[in-house]
N, C-alpha and C positions, 0 to 999 in steps of 0.2 A: 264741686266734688262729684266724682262719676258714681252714678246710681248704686251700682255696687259696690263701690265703698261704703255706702251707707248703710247698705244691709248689714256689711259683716263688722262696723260701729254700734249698729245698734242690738247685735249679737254679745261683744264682746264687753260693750261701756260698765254694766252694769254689773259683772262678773271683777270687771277691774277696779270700779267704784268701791266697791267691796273689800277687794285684796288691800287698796291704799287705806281704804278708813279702819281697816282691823289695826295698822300699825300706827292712827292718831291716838298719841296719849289720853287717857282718860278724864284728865283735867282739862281737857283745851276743850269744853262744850259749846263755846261757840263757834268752834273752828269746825268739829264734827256736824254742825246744825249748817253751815255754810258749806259745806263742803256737799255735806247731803243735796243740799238745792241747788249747787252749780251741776252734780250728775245730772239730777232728774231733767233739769232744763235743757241740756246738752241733749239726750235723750228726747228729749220735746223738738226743741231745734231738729237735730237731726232727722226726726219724721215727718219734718215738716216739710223740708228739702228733698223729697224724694216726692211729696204730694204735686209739682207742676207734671210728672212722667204719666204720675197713675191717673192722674184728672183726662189726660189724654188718651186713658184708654188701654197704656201699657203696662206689661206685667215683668216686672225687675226680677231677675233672676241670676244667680250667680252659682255656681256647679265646682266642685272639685273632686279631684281622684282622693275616694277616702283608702282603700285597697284596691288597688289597679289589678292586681294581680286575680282578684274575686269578681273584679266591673262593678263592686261598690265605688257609688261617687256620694255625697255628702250636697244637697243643692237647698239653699236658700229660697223663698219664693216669696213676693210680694206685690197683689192684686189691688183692684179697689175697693170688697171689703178689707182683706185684711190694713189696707191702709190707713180707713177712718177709724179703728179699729188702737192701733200700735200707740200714739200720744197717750192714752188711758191709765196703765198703769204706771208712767211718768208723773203722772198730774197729781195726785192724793199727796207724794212727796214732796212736791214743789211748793205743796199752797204751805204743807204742814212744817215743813223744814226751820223757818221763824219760831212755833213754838215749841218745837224738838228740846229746845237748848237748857227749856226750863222741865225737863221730864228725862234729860241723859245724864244718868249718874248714878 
């Protein structure tokens, strides 16, 4: 998966994780408790995948025309702090997702 794709996954996953879990029904809590920990892990993966680029020193970047017309563009950016950095707020949900199921309801 090319660098930049990762970035703009690991922008979007969590925004989508969200939209799909608002419409799991409320009774399936185990499905909402698994469903939780395959985002977050995905989310982990995913920044994990992009750590061989930055370990070498590179800085992933990705850029679009937000208003072309203004020369606003809209640009991603991911260094070697922010890389060891991005896994973190993945992780809290991934450990905790297992005992979500008995607290969703």
């Amino acid at each position: 998966m090319a660098d930049e794709t990762v970035l703009i996954c690991l922008l979007i996953l969590p925004f989508a994780g969200c939209l799909v879990g608002a419409f799991i029904p409320s009774n399936r809590r185990n499905l909402e408790a698994w469903f939780a920990g395959t985002v977050a892990s995905a989310g982990v993966i995913l920044a994990w995948l992009s750590y061989p680029t930055i370990a070498d020193g590179a800085v992933i970047r990705t850029t679009f025309e937000w208003l072309p017309s203004l020369g606003v563009k809209f640009t991603l950016r991911m260094d070697g702090r922010l890389g060891r950095v991005v896994p973190f707020p993945d992780t809290p949900p991934l450990f905790n997702s297992p005992y979500a199921r008995r607290t969703i309801g």
